[in-house]
Each structure stands twice: as structure tokens, then as C-alpha cells.
N, C-alpha and C positions, 0 to 999 in steps of 0.2 A: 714261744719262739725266742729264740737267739735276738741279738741286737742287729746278727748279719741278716739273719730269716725275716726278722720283719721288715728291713730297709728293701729289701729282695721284693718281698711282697708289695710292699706301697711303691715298687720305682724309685726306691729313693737309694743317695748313697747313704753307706755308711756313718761318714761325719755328715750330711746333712743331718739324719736323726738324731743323730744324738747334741746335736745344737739344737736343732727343735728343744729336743728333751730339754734340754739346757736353761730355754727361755720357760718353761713351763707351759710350753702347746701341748705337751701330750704328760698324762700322768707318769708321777714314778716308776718303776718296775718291780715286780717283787724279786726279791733277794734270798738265792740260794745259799751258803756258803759265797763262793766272788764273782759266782755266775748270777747274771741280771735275763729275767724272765718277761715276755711281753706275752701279753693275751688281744682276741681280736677288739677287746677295748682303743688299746693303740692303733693298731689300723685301722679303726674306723675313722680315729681323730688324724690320722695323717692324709686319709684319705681326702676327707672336712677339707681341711690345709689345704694341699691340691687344688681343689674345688675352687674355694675362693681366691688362690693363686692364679688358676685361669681366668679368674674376672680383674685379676690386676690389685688384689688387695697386697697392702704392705702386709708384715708381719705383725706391726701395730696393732693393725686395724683387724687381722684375723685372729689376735691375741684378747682383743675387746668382743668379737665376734662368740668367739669359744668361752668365754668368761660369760655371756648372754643367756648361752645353755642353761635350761634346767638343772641342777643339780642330779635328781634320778633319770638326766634323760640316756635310755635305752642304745644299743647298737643298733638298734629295729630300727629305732625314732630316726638317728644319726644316719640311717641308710636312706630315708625317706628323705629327710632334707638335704642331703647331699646331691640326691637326686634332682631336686629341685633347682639346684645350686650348679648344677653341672652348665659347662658353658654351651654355649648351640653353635662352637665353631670347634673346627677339630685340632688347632693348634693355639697355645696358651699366649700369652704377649711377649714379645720381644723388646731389649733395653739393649739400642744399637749405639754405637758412635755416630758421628756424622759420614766416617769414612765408611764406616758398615752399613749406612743408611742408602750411600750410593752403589756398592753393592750387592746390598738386595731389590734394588729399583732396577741393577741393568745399566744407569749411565748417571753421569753426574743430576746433580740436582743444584738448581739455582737458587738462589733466595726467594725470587719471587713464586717460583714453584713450592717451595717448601712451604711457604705461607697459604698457599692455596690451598694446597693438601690439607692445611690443619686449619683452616677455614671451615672446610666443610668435612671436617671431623672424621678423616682417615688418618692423623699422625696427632700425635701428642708428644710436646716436646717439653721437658723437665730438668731444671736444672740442681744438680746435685754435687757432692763433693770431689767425686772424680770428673766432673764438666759437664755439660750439656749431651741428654739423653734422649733419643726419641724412641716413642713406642709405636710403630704402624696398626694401627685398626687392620681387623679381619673385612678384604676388601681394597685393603691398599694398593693390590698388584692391579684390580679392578680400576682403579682409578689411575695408576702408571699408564695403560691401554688408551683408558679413555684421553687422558694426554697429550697422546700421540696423534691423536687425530686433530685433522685439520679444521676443528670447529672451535668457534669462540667462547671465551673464557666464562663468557656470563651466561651462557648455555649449561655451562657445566655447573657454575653456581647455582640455578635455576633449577638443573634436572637433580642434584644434592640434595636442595633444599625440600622440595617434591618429596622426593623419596624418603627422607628424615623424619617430616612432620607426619607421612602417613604410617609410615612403618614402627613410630616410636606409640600411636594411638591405636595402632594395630596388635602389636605387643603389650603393651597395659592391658587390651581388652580380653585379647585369651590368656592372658597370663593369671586376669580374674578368674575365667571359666576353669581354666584347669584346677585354680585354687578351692573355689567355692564348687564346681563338679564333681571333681577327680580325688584332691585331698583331704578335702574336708569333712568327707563320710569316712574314709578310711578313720580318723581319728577319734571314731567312735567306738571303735575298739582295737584291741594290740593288737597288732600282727607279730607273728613267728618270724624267724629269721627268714624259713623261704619264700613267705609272703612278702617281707620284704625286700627279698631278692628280685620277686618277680613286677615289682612295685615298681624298682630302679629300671629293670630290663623295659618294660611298658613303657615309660617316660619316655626315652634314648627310643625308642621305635615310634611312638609318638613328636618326638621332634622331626624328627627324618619326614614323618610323613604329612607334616605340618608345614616346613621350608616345601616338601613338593608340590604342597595343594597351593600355598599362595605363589610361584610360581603359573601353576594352572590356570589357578582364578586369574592372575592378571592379563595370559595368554587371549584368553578367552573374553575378558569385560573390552582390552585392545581391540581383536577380533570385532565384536558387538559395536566398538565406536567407531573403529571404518565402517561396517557397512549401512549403519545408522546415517555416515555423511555423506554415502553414495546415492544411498536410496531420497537425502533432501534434496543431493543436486541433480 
């Protein structure tokens, strides 16, 4: 591929890649005459990039990441853990102003609002060399809503914290299962490119149908503790 064909292919622009390239995220290319040649080595590593770009990694830190790599690791391998790597929200973080912060809220934001927010860990606010940045958590529109309504403030700290402490011990724990089930036999031996492929597609359908079931489960355990209180009283 072209420098154009592969920026095309990973979504990316042009000079994004080749600043990538620049920092050493993605290997040299080979050299034709003054044409410069990418193989799906490179996209795979752009891919990588992405990935961890959806989780909010700086370049630093996805530059120590890729540096972690195996030296012989595979486009297979790189397909697998990218997989893994992929974010469970369908849109990557946002680095808003304060003025773009109000928005994408919908209406001004107070101070004491904006504290609250990132109290209970939907905004992240970072200060940097063009001024103070925030990043809204997946969920933040969720929590504008809950806002709006006419209930107290320490309700909503209260129903946050609830859902944090269980949701982050809930995630550790299939995060193991999927690890030690799902990955960790595979690495007993290579997979092919389209096992790999189909490694990546399973995950991505397994997330989807993971957000639906704990949705269910809670529908259902709610369900179970009404009528659990009706039938004591």
C-alpha cells in the first residue's frame, strides 16, 4: 500500500500517519525507488494505536505500550489483542473546551455542576498548554438527564457510587473469564489470519451480547426484590 491506501484503510489522515511514522509508532516502509511501500504490518500497528486511543492513551504512553510488544509478535497476535483492547463504547473520548463542554451538555454548566460530574467520574478535567480540558466519560449525556430531574444531589452521589463499585468488580471478573476461558487456549497455538479475524469478530459480538445480558440480569434480580417485599409485607 501507498502512504494514501493505508491512511484510507486505518481511517486515518494522511499527515496523521505519517507523524505516527515520524514518532516511531509504526515501522519504516520499504523503499522503492522514491515510492514508500506499507504492508498489513502497518495497519495492524495503526490499528493497535486506535485502540488504545479509544481508551484515552496519550501517544507516550501507546509509544511504551508498542515498545512492550514482542519483538516477533505476529499480525495474528496484534489482531487478537487489539481485540481485546477495543473499547466497549462506540465513540473514542472527546478533549472539549469549556465552551464546547456546554455545548455538548445542551445548556450552561455551573461550577458546582461541573464538580459533581467529575465527582462521580463522568468528566475528567485536565489542564494543559492550551488551558483546561475536559474529557466527558461514555455516559455523560446519561448523567446531563439524570440532572435534570428534580431529585437530590446526594441520591445521585449515592446511586453513582452503587453502580461504580459494582460494575468496576463486575468487569474485573469477566474480564478474568474471558481471559483465562476465551484467550488463553487460543495461545496454544497460532492462529491464521482468518482465525484471527474471526477471534476479533467473536469478541465485538460477545461485548454486545454481554452489555445486553447485564442489563437483563439487573431487570430481572429489580423484578425478584419487589416482589420479594410484597410478598413480606
Amino acid at each position: 500500500m501507498t502512504v494514501d491506501e493505508l491512511s484510507a484503510a486505518a481511517g486515518l489522515t494522511v499527515r496523521t500517519t505519517r507523524y505516527y511514522a515520524s514518532l516511531g509508532l509504526i515501522p519504516p516502509p520499504e523503499r522503492r525507488g522514491r515510492v514508500a511501500w506499507y504492508g498489513p504490518e502497518h495497519l495492524a500497528r495503526l490499528e493497535m494505536i486506535r485502540a488504545l486511543q479509544g481508551h484515552g492513551f496519550s501517544l507516550q504512553a501507546i509509544d511504551g505500550y508498542l515498545a512492550s510488544l514482542p519483538a516477533g509478535a505476529r499480525i495474528e497476535d496484534l489482531a487478537v489483542q487489539r481485540a481485546m483492547l477495543a473499547s466497549w463504547t462506540t465513540s473514542g473520548p472527546h478533549d472539549l473546551t469549556r465552551r464546547q463542554l456546554d455545548e455538548h451538555a445542551g445548556r450552561r454548566l455551573s461550577d458546582e455542576d461541573l464538580a459533581l460530574i467529575e465527582e462521580i467520574g463522568m468528566l475528567r478535567r485536565t489542564e494543559t498548554e492550551r488551558g483546561v480540558r475536559y474529557t466527558p466519560a461514555h455516559g455523560f449525556d446519561v448523567t446531563m438527564r439524570l440532572l435534570d430531574l428534580d431529585i437530590p444531589v446526594d441520591g445521585v452521589r449515592g446511586a453513582a457510587d452503587a453502580i461504580s463499585r459494582h460494575m468496576e468488580a463486575l468487569a474485573a471478573e469477566l474480564t478474568d473469564v474471558l481471559r483465562e476461558d476465551v484467550l488463553v487456549p487460543l495461545r496454544h497455538h497460532r492462529l491464521s489470519r482468518d482465525e484471527a479475524e474471526r477471534v476479533e469478530q467473536t469478541l465485538a459480538e460477545l461485548r454486545q451480547l454481554t452489555l445486553e445480558a447485564i442489563v437483563t440480569a439487573f431487570q430481572r434480580s429489580a423484578n425478584d426484590l419487589i416482589a420479594r417485599s410484597l410478598q413480606r409485607r
